[in-house]
C-alpha positions in Angstrom: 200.8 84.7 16.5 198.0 84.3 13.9 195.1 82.8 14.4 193.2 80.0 13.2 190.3 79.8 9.8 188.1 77.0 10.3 185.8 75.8 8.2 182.5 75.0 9.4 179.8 72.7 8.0 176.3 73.7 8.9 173.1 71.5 8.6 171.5 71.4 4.9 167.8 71.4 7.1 167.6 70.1 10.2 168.9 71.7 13.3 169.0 68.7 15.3 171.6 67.4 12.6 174.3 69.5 14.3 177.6 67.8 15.6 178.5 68.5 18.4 182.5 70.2 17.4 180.2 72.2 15.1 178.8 74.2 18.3 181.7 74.2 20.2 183.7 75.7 17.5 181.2 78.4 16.9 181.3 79.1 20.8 185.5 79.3 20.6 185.6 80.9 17.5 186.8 85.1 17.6 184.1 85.8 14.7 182.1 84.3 12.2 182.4 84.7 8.7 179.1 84.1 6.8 177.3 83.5 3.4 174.6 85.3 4.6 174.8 86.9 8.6 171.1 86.3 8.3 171.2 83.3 8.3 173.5 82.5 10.3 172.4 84.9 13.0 169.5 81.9 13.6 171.9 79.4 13.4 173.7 81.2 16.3 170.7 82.1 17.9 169.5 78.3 17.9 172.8 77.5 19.7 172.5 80.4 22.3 175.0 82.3 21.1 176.5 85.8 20.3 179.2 86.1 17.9 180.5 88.9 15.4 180.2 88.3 12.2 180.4 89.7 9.1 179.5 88.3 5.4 182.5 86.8 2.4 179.4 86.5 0.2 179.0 89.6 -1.7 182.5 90.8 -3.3 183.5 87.9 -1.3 187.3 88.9 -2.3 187.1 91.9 -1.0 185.8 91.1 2.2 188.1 87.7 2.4 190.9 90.3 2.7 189.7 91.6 6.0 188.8 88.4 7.6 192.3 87.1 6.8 194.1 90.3 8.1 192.1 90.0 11.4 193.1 86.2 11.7 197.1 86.8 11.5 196.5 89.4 13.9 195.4 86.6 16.1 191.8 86.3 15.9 190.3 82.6 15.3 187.4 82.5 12.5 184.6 80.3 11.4 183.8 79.9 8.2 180.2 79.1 7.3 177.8 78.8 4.5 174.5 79.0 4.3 173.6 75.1 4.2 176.0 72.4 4.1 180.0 72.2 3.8 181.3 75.8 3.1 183.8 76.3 0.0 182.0 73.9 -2.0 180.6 75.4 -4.9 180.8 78.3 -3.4 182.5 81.5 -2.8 184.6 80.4 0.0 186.9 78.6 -2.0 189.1 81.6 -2.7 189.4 82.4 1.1 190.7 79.0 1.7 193.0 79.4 -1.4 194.1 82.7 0.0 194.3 81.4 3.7 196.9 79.1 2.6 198.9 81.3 0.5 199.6 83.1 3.5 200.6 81.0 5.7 197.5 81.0 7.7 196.4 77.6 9.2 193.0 76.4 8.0 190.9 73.3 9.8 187.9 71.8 9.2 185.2 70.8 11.0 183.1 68.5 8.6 179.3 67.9 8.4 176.8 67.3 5.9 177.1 67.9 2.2 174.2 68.4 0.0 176.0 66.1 -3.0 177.0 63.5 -1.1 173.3 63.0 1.2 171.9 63.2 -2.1 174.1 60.9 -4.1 173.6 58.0 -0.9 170.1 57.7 -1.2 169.6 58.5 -5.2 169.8 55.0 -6.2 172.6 55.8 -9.0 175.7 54.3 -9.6 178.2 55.7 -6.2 181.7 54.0 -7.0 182.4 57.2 -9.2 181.3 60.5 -9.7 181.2 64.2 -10.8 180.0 67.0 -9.2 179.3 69.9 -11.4 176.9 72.3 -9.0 175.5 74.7 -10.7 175.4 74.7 -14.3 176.8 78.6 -16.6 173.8 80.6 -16.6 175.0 82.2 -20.2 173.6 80.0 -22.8 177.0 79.4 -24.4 178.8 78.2 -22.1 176.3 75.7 -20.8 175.6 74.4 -24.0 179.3 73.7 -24.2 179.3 72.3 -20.8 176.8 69.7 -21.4 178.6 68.9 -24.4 181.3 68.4 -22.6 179.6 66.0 -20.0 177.9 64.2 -23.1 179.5 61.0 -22.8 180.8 61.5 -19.3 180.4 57.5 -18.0 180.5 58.3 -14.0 177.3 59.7 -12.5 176.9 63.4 -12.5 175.6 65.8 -9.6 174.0 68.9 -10.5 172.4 71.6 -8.0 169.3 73.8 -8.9 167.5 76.8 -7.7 163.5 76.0 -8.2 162.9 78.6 -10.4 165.4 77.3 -13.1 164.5 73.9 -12.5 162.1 73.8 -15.4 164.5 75.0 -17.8 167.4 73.0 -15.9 165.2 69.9 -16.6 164.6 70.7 -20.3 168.2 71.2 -21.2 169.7 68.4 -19.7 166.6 66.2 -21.8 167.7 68.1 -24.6 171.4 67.0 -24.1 171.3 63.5 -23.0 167.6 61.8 -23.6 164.7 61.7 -22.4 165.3 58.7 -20.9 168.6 59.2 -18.9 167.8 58.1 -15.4 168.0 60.9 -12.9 166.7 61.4 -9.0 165.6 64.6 -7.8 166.1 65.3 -4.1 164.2 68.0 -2.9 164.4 70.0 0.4 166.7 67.3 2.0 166.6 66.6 5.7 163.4 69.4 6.2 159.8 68.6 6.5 159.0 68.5 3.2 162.0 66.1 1.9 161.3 64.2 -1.5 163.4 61.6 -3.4 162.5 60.6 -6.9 163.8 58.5 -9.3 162.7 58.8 -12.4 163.8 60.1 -16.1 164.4 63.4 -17.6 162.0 63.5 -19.6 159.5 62.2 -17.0 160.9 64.8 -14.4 160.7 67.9 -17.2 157.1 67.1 -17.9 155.9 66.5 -14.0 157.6 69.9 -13.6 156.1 71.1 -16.9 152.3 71.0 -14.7 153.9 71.2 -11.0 155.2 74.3 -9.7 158.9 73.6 -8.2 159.6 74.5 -4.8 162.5 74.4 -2.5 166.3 74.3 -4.0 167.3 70.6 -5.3 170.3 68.3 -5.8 169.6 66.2 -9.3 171.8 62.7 -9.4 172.3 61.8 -13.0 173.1 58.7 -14.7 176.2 58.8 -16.6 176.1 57.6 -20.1 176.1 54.3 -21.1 179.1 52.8 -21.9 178.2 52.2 -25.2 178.1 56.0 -25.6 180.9 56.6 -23.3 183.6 54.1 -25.6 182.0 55.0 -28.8 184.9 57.0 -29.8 183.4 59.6 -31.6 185.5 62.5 -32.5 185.6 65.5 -29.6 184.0 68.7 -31.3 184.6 71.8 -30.6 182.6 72.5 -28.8 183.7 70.1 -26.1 187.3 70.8 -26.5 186.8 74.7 -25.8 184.1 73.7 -22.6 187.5 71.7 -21.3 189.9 74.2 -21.7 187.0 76.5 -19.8 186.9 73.6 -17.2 191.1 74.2 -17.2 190.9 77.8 -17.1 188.8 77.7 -14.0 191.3 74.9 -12.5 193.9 78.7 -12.7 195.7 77.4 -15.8 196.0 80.5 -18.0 194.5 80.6 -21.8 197.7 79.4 -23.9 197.9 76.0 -21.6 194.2 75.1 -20.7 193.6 75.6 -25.1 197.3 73.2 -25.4 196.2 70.7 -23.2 192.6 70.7 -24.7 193.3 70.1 -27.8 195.7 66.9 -27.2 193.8 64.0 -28.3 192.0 66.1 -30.9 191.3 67.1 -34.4 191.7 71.1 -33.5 195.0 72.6 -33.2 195.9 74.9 -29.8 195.1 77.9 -32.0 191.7 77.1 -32.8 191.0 76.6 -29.0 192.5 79.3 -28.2 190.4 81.9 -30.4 187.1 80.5 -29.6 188.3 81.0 -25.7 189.5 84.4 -26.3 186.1 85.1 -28.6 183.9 83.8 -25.4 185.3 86.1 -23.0 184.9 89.3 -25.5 181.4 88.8 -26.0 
């Protein structure tokens, strides 16, 4: 009979914010399948605990096809990131997708989240929101992401490593004003925690003189709702960074560019090529 994938939220800091299932399923588990085994070796080792492991980070595909071959031979695994609750915004998502696929029965066992700790205490608006993670790296598509989120009314969560904060900082200023309302939450639940709530253009310029240190989870404002029911025509731009958003969702090119361009000036086809054009260069 096969056995079990669980997945396994880890604290974002603090040790001593560990549930209690959280241990015991680490102690039940067959073996551990980890962002990073270094990390989780101390996690392991703060528990008292030996367990194999091996990492889903790197080529996590390739590896997620060995930890669910071992599990429907029998074997019971826990899946764990880094920080937080695995599979979000993060590579973990595919095993899950996978584990499912086959048949294979998947539990969790939930703990903190980064995005939601953050968006509690950021002082925003928390009826609604949209968590984004990381923005594209390529200058293209995050351009047309924030395009995309330009008059995006619910608030927005973003993560950030601290050596792209800077540039994080000056593109979302850049995109939606200097002064959007935004709180940075730094190093949550460690020593050195910090909440601020400020504007983007105040945070890019305190960051402009102050090195950033530790990763971050920035809680946006969405846009007023002047902007937001404005009705000003979708560009392009924004039509092709949703039918990127689609793409991602698994819809292939022809459908994400079809249902895109409803509501729009620009036909499918015009989607469609700049889609196509994006992924040749």
């Amino acid at each position: 009979m096969a056995g079990t994938l669980y997945i396994v939220a880890t604290p974002i800091g603090n040790l001593e914010d560990m549930p209690p299932r959280v241990a015991a399923t680490f102690g039940a588990v067959d073996f551990v399948a980890a962002e990073d085994t270094r990390v989780t070796l101390r996690l392991l080792n703060y528990l008292g605990l030996k367990k194999p492991m091996v990492s889903y980070y790197e080529h996590a595909l390739h590896h997620g096809q060995a930890i669910l071959a071992r599990i429907e031979a029998g074997e019971n695994c826990a899946l764990c990131s880094d920080a937080g609750m695995p599979c979000i915004s993060d590579p973990g998502e595919q095993i899950v997708k996978d584990a499912l696929d086959r048949g294979i029965r998947v539990v969790p066992v939930p703990g903190a989240s980064a995005c939601v700790t953050a968006l509690a205490v950021s002082g925003q608006d928390t009826a609604r929101f949209v968590f984004e993670g990381f923005l594209p790296v390529p200058r293209r598509e995050r351009r047309e992401r924030l395009e995309f989120l330009k008059n995006e009314p619910r608030t927005v969560i973003f993560y950030e490593a601290p050596h792209k904060l800077r540039a994080t900082l000056n593109d979302l200023t850049e995109a939606f004003g200097a002064d959007r309302s935004v709180t940075l939450c730094r190093e949550l639940t460690k020593l050195h925690e910090e909440i601020t709530k400020t504007t983007l253009g105040q945070a890019a310029a305190c960051y402009a003189a102050q090195e950033p240190r530790g990763e971050y989870v920035l809680v946006m404002a969405g846009a007023p709702e002047s902007a937001a029911a404005s009705g000003e025509p979708v560009t392009l731009e924004a039509a092709v960074a949703a039918a990127r958003a689609l793409m991602e969702a698994g819809n292939p090119p022809a459908l994400a560019a079809k249902q895109a361009a409803k509501g729009t000036e620009f036909s499918k086809g015009e989607i469609y090529k700049e889609l196509i054009s994006g992924k040749e260069s």
